[in-house]
KEROMI-217659 format. One record per residue: residue number from 1; x, z, y of N, C-alpha, C, O in turn. Coordinates in pm, whole numbers, plus 50000, padded with zeros to 5 digits. Each point is the difference from the previous one (the first is absolute). Layout:
KEROMI-217659
{atom NUM, {X, Z, Y}, {X, Z, Y}, {X, Z, Y}, {X, Z, Y}},
...
This chain:
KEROMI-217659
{atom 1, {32021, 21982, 58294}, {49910, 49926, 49917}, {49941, 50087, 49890}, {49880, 50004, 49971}},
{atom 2, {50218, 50064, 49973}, {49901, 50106, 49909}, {49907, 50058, 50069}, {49879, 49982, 49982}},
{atom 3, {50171, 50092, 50102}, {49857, 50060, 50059}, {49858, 49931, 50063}, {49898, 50056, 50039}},
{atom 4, {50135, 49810, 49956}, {49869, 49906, 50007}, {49948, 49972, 49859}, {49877, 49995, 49993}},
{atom 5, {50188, 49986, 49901}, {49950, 50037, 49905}, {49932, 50086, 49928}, {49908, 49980, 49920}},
{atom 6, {50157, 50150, 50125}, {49943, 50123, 49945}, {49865, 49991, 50103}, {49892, 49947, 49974}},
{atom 7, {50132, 50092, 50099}, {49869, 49993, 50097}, {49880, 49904, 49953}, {49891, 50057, 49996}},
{atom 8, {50109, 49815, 49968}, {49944, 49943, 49959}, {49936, 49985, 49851}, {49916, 49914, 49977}},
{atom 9, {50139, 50192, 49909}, {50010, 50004, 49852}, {49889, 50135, 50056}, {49884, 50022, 49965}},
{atom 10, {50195, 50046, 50123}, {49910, 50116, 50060}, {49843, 49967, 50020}, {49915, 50030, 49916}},
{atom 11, {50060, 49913, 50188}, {49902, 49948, 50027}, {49884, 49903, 49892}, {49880, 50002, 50026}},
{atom 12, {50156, 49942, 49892}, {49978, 49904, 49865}, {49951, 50159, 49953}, {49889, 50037, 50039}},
{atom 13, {50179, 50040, 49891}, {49925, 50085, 49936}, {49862, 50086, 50073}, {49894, 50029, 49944}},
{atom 14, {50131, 49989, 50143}, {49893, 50070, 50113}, {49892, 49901, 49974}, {49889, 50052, 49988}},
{atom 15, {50116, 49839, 50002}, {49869, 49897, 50060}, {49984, 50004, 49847}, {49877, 49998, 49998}},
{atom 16, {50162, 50007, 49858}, {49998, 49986, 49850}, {49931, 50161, 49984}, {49886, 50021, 49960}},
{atom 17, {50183, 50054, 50070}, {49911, 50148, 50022}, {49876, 50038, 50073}, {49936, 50101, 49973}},
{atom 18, {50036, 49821, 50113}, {49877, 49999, 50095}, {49901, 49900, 49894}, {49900, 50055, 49953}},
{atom 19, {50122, 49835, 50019}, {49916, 49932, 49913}, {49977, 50050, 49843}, {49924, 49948, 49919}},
{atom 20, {50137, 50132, 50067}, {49968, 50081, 49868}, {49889, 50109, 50062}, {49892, 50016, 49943}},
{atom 21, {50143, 50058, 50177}, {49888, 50087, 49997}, {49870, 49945, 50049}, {49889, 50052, 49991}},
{atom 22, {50141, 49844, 50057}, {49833, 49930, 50082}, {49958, 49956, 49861}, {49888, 50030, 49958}},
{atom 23, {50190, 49905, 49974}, {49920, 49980, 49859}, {49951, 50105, 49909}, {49928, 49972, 49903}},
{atom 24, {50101, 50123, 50120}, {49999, 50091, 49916}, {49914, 50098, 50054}, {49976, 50101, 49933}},
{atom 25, {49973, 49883, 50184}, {49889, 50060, 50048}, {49886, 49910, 50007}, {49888, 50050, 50013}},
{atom 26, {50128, 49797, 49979}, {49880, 49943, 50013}, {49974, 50011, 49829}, {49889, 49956, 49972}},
{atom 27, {50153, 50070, 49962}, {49954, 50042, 49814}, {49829, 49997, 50008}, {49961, 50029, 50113}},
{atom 28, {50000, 49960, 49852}, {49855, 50040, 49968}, {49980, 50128, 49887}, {50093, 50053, 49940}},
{atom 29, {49811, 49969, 50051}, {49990, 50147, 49870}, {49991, 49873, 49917}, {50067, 50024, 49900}},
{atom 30, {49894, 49877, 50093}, {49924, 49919, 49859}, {50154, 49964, 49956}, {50053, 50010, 49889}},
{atom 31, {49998, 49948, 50229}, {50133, 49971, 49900}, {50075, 50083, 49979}, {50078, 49986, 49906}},
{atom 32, {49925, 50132, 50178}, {50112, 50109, 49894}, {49867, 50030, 49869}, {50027, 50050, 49891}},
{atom 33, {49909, 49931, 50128}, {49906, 50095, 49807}, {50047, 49859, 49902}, {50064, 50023, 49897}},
{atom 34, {49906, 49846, 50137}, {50058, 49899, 49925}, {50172, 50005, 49944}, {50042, 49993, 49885}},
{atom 35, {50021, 50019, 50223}, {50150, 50090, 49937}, {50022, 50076, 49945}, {50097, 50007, 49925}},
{atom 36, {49804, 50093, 50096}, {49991, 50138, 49913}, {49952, 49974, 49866}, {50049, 50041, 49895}},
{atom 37, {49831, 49873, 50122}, {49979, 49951, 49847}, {50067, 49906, 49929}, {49982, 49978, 49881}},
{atom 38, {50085, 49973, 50182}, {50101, 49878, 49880}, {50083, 50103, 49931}, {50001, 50004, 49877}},
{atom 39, {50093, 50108, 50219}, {50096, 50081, 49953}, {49912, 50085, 49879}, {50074, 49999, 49901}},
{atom 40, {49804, 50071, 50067}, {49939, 50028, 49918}, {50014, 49938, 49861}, {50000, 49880, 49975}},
{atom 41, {50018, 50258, 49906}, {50017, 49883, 49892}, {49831, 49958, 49958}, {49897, 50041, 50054}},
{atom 42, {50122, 49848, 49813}, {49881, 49988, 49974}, {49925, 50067, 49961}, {49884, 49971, 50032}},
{atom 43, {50131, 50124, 49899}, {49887, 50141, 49916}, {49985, 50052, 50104}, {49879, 50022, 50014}},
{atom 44, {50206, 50028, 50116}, {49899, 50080, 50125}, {49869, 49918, 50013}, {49886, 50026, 49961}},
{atom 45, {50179, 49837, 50125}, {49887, 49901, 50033}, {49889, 50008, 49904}, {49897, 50030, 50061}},
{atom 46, {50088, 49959, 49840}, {49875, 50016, 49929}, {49924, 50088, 49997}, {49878, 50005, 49988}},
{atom 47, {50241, 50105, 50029}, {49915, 50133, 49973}, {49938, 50029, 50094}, {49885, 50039, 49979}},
{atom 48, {50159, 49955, 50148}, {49964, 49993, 50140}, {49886, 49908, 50048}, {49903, 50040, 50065}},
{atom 49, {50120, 49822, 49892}, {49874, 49928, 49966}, {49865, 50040, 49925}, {49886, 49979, 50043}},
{atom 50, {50147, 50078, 49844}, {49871, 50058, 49927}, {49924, 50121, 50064}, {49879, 50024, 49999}},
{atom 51, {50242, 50061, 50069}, {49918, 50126, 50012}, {49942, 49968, 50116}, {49905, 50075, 50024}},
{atom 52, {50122, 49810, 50091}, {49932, 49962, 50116}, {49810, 49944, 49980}, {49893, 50025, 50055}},
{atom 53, {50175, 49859, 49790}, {49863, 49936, 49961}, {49928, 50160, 49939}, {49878, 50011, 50008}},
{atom 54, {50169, 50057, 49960}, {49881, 50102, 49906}, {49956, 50066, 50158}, {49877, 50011, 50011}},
{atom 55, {50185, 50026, 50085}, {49979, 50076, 50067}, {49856, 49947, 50071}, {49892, 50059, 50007}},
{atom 56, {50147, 49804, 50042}, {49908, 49921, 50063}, {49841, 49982, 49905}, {49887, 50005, 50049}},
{atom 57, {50143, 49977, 49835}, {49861, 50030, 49915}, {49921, 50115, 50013}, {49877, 50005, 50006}},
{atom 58, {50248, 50140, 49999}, {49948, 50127, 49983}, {49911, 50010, 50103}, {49895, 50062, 49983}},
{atom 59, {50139, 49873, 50155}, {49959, 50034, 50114}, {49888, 49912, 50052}, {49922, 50039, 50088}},
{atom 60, {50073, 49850, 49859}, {49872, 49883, 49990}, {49874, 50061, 49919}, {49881, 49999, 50033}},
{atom 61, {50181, 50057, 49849}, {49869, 50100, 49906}, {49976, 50114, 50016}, {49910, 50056, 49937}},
{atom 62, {50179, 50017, 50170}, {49906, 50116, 50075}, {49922, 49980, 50092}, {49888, 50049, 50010}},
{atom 63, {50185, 49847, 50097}, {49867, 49988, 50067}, {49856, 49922, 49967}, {49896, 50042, 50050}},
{atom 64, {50103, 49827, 49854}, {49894, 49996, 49904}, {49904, 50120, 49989}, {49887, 50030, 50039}},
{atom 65, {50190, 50011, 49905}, {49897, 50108, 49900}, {49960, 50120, 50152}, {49886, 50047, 50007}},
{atom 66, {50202, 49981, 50084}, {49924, 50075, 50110}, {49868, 49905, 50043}, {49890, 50047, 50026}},
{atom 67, {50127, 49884, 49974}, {49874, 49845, 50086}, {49900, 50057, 49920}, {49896, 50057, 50033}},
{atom 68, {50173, 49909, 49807}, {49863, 50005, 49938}, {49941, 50107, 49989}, {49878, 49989, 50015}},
{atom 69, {50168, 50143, 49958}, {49943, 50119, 49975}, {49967, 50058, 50129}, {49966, 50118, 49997}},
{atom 70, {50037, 49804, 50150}, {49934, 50003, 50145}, {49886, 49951, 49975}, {49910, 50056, 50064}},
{atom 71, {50045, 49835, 49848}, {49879, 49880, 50029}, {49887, 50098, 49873}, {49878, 50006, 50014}},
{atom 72, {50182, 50046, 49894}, {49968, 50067, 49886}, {49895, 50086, 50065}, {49878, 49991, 49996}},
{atom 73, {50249, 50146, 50105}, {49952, 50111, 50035}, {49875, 49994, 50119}, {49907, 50080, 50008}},
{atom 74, {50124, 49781, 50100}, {49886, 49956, 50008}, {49840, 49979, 50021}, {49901, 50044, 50058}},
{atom 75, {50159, 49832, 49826}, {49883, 49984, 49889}, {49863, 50090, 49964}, {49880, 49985, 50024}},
{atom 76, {50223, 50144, 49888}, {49931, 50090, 49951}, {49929, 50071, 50109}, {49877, 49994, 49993}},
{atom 77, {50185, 50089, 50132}, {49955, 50051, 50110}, {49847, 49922, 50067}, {49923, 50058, 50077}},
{atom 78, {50064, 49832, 49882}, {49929, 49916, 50042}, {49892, 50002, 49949}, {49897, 49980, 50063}},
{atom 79, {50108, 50047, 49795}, {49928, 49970, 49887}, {49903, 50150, 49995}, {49880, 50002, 49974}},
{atom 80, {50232, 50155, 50069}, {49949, 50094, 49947}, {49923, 50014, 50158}, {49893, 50059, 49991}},
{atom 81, {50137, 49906, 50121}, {49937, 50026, 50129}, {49852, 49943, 49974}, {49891, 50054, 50019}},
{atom 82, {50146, 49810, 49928}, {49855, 49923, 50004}, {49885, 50112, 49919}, {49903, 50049, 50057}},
{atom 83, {50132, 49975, 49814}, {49913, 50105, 49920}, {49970, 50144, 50037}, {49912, 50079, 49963}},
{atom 84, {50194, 49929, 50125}, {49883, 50150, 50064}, {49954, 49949, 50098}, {49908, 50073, 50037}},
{atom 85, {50104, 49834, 50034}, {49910, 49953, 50123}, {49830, 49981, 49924}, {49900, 50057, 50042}},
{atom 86, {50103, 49887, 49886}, {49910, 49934, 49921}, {49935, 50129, 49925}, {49879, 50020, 50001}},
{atom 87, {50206, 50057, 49939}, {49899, 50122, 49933}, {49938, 50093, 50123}, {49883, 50032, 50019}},
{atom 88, {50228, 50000, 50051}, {49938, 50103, 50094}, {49884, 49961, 50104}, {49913, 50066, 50057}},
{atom 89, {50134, 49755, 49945}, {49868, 49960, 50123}, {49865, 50008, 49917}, {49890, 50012, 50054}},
{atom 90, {50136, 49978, 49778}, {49873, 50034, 49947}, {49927, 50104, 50007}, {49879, 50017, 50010}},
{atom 91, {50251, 50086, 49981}, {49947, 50143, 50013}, {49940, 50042, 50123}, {49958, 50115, 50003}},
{atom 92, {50031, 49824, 50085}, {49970, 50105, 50115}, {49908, 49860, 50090}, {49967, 49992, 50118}},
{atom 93, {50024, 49958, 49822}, {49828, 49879, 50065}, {49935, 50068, 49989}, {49918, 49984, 50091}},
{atom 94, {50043, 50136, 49820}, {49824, 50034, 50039}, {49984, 50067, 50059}, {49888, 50024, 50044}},
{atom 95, {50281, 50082, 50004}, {49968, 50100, 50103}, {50066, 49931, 50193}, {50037, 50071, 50094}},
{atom 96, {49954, 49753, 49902}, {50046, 49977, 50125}, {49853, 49996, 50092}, {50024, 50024, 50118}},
{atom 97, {49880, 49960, 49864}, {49919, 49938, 50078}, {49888, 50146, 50005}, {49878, 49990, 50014}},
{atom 98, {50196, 50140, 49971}, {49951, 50148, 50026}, {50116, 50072, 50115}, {50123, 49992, 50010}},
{atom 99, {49771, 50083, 50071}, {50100, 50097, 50067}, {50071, 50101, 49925}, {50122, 50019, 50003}},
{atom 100, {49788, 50048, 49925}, {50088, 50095, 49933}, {50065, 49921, 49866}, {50093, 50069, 49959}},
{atom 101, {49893, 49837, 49977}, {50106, 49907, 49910}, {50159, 49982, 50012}, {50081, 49950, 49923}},
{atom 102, {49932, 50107, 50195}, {50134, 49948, 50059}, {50103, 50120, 49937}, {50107, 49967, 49948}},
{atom 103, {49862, 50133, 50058}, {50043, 50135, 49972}, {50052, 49932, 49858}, {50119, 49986, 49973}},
{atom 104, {49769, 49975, 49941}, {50063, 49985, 49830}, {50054, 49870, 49991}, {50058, 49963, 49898}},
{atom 105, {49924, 49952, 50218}, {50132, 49896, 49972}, {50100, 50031, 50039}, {50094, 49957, 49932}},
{atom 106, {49948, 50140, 50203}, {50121, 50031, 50010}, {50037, 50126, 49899}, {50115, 50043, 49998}},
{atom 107, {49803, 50002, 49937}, {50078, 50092, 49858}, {50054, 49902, 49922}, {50123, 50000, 49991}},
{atom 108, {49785, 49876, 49920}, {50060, 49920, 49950}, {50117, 49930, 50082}, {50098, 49988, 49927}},
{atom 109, {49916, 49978, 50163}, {50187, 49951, 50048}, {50082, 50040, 49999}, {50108, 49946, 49975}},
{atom 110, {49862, 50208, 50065}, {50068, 50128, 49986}, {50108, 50019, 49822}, {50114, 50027, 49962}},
{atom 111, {49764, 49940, 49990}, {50019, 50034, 49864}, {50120, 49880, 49916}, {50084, 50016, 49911}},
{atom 112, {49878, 49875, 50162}, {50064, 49845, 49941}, {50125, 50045, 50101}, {50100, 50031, 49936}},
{atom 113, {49913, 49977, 50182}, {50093, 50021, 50073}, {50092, 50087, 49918}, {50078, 49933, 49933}},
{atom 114, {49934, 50193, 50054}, {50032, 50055, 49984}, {50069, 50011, 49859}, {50102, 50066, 49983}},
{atom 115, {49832, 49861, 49914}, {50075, 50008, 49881}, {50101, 49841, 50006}, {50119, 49982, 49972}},
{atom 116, {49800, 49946, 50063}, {50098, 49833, 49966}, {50123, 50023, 50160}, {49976, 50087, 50084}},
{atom 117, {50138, 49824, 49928}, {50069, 49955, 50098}, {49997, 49914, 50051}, {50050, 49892, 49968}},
{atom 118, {49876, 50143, 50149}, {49950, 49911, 50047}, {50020, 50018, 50169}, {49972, 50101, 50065}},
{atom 119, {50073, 49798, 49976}, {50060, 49961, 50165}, {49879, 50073, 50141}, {50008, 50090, 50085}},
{atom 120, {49885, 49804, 49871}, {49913, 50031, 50098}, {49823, 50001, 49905}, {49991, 49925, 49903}},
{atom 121, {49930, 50130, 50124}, {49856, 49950, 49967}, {49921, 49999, 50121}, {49989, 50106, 50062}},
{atom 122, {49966, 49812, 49972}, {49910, 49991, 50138}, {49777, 49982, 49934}, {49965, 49940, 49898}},
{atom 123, {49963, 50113, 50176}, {49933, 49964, 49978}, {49893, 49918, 50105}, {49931, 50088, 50049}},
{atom 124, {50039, 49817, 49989}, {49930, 49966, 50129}, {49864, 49994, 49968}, {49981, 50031, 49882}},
{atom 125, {49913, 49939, 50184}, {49833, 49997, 50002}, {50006, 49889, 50038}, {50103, 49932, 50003}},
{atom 126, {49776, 50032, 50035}, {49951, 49802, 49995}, {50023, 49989, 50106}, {50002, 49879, 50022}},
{atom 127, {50024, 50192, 50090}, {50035, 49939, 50139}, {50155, 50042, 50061}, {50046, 50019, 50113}},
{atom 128, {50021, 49987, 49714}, {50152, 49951, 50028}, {50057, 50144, 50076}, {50122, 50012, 50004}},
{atom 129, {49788, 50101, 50057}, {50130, 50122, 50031}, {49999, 50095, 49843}, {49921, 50012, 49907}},
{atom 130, {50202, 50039, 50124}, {50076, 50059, 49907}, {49934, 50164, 49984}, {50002, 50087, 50088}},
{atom 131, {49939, 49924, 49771}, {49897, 50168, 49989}, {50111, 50060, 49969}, {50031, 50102, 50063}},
{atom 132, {50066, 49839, 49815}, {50078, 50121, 49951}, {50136, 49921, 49935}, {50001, 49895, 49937}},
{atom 133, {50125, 50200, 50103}, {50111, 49977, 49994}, {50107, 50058, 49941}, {50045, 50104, 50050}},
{atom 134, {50005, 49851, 49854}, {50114, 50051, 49917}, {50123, 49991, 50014}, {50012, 49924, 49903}},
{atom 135, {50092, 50086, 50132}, {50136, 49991, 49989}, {50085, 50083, 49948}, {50000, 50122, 50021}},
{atom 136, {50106, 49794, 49881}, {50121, 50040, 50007}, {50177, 49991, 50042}, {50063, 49896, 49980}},
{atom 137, {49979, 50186, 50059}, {50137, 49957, 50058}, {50074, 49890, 49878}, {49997, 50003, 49877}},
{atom 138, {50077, 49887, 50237}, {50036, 49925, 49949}, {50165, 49978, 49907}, {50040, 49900, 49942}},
{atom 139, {50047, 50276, 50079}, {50091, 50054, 49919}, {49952, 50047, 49894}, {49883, 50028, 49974}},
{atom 140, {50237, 49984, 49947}, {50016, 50087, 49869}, {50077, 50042, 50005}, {50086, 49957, 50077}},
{atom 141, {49934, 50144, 49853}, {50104, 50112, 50003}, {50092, 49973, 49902}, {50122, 50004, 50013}},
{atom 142, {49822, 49971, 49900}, {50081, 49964, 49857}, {50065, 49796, 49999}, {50070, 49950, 49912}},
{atom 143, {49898, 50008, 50160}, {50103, 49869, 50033}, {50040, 49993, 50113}, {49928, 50002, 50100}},
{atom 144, {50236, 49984, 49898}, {50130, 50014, 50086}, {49890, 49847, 50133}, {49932, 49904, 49966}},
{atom 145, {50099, 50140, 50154}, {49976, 49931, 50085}, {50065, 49856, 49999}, {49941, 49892, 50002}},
{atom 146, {50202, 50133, 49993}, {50050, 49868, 49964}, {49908, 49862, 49946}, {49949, 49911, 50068}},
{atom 147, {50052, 50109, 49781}, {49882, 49918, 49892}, {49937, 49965, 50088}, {50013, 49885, 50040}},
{atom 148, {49885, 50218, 50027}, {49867, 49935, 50040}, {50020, 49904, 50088}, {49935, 49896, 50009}},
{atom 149, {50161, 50141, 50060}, {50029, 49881, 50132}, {50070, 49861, 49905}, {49952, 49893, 50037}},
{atom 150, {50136, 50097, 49865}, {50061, 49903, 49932}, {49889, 49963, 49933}, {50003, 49878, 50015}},
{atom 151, {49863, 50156, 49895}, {49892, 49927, 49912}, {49911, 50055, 50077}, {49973, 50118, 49979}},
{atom 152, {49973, 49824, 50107}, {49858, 50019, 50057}, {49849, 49945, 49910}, {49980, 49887, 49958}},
{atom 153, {49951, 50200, 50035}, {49871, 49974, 49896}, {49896, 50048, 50080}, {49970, 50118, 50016}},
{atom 154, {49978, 49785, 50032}, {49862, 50000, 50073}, {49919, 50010, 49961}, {49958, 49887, 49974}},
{atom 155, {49934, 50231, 49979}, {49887, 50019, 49929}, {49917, 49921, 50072}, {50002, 50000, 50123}},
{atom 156, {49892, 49901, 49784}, {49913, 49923, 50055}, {49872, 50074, 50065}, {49983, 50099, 49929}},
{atom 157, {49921, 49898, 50170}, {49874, 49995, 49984}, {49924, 49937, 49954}, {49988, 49878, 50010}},
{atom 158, {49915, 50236, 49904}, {49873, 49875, 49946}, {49904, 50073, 50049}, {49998, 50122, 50019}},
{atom 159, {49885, 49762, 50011}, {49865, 50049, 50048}, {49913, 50009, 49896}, {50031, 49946, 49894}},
{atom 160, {49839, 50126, 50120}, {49872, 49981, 49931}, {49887, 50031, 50121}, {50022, 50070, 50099}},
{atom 161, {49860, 49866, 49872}, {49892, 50047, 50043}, {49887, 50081, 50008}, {49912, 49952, 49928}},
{atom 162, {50060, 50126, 50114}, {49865, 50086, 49953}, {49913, 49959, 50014}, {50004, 49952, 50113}},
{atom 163, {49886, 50025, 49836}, {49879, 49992, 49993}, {49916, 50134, 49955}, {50026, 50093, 49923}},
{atom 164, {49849, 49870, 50170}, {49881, 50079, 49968}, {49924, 49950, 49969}, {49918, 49988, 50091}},
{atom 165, {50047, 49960, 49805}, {49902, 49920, 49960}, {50054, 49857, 50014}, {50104, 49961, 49946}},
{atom 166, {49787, 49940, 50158}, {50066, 49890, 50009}, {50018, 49990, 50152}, {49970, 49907, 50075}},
{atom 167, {50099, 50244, 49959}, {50034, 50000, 50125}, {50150, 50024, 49998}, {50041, 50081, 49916}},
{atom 168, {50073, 49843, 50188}, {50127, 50027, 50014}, {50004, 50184, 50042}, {49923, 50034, 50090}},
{atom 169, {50139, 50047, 49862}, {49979, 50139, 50081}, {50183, 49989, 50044}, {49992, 49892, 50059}},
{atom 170, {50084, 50127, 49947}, {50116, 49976, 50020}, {50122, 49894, 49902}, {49964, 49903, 49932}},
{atom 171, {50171, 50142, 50081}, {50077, 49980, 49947}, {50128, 50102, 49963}, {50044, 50073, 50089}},
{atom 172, {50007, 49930, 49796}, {50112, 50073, 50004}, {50092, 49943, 49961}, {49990, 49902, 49927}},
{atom 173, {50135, 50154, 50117}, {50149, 49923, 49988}, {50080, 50079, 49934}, {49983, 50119, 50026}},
{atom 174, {50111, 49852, 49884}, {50062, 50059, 49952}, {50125, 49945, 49972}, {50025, 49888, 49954}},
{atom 175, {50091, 50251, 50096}, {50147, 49953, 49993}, {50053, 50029, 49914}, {50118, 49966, 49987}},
C-alpha cells in the first residue's frame, strides 16, 4: 500500500509540475512587464514614466519640425525657380524668334545655370520640341545618402512663357 501511495503523491506532483510549466509558458510579455512593474518601487515608476512621456514629445517635435522645415524648403525652391523662370524668360524673348538669337539665350542659361542650383532648365519653342537643355546630377557629395533617401525634397517645376511680341515663342521650365 505504500507504494500505491507513493506512486500516486508521485504522480500528483508530475501533473502540479506540468501545470506550472504550461502556465508559465502561456505568460504573456504584458503580464510578466505588469509583474515586473508592481515589484518596481514608486520613484522608478515615475521616473520611468516621465522619461517615456519626455521621450515621446522629443520625438513628436522632431518630426514636426522635419515636416515643417520640408514644406519651408519647398516653398522657397518654388518661389526662387518661379523668379528665374520669369527673369530669364524675359531675358532672352527678343533673341527667341532669331536664328542667330539662340546663341545669346543659351549664353544667358548658361550663365543662370551655372551660378544658381538648379536641377534641370529646359528651354522649348512654340511647337513644344526641346532647343536647349540643362542638367544637373541628382547627388551631392556633401549630404550622406542616407538623409536624402529618409527626407526627400522634390524641387518643384515652374513654367514661364516667352513671348515675342504678342506672339507665344516658347516656354521655359525651371527646376
Amino acid at each position: 500500500m505504500d507504494s500505491k501511495v507513493y506512486g500516486y503523491r508521485q504522480e500528483v506532483k508530475r501533473k502540479r509540475a506540468n501545470e506550472n510549466v504550461g502556465r508559465h509558458d502561456r505568460q504573456t510579455k504584458y503580464q510578466y512587464l505588469r509583474r515586473y512593474i508592481r515589484t518596481m518601487k514608486l520613484s522608478t515608476q515615475l521616473s520611468s514614466s516621465l522619461l517615456i512621456f519626455l521621450l515621446a514629445v522629443f520625438v513628436g517635435s522632431f518630426l514636426i519640425n522635419v515636416k515643417m522645415t520640408k514644406e519651408y524648403v519647398s516653398e522657397q525652391l518654388a518661389t526662387h525657380a518661379q523668379d528665374t523662370a520669369t527673369s530669364l524668360g524675359l531675358s532672352i524673348s527678343p533673341y527667341m524668334g532669331q536664328d542667330s538669337g539662340m546663341f545669346v539665350a543659351e549664353t544667358m542659361v548658361n550663365a543662370i545655370f551655372d551660378r544658381g542650383y538648379y536641377k534641370e532648365i529646359v528651354l522649348k519653342n512654340s511647337d513644344g520640341d526641346t532647343v536647349l537643355t540643362k542638367q544637373n546630377p541628382n547627388k551631392i557629395d556633401t549630404v550622406p545618402e542616407w538623409f536624402t533617401q529618409l527626407v526627400k525634397v522634390t524641387p518643384p517645376v515652374e513654367k514661364t512663357e516667352i513671348n515675342d511680341g504678342w506672339v507665344m515663342a516658347g516656354e521655359l521650365y525651371v527646376q
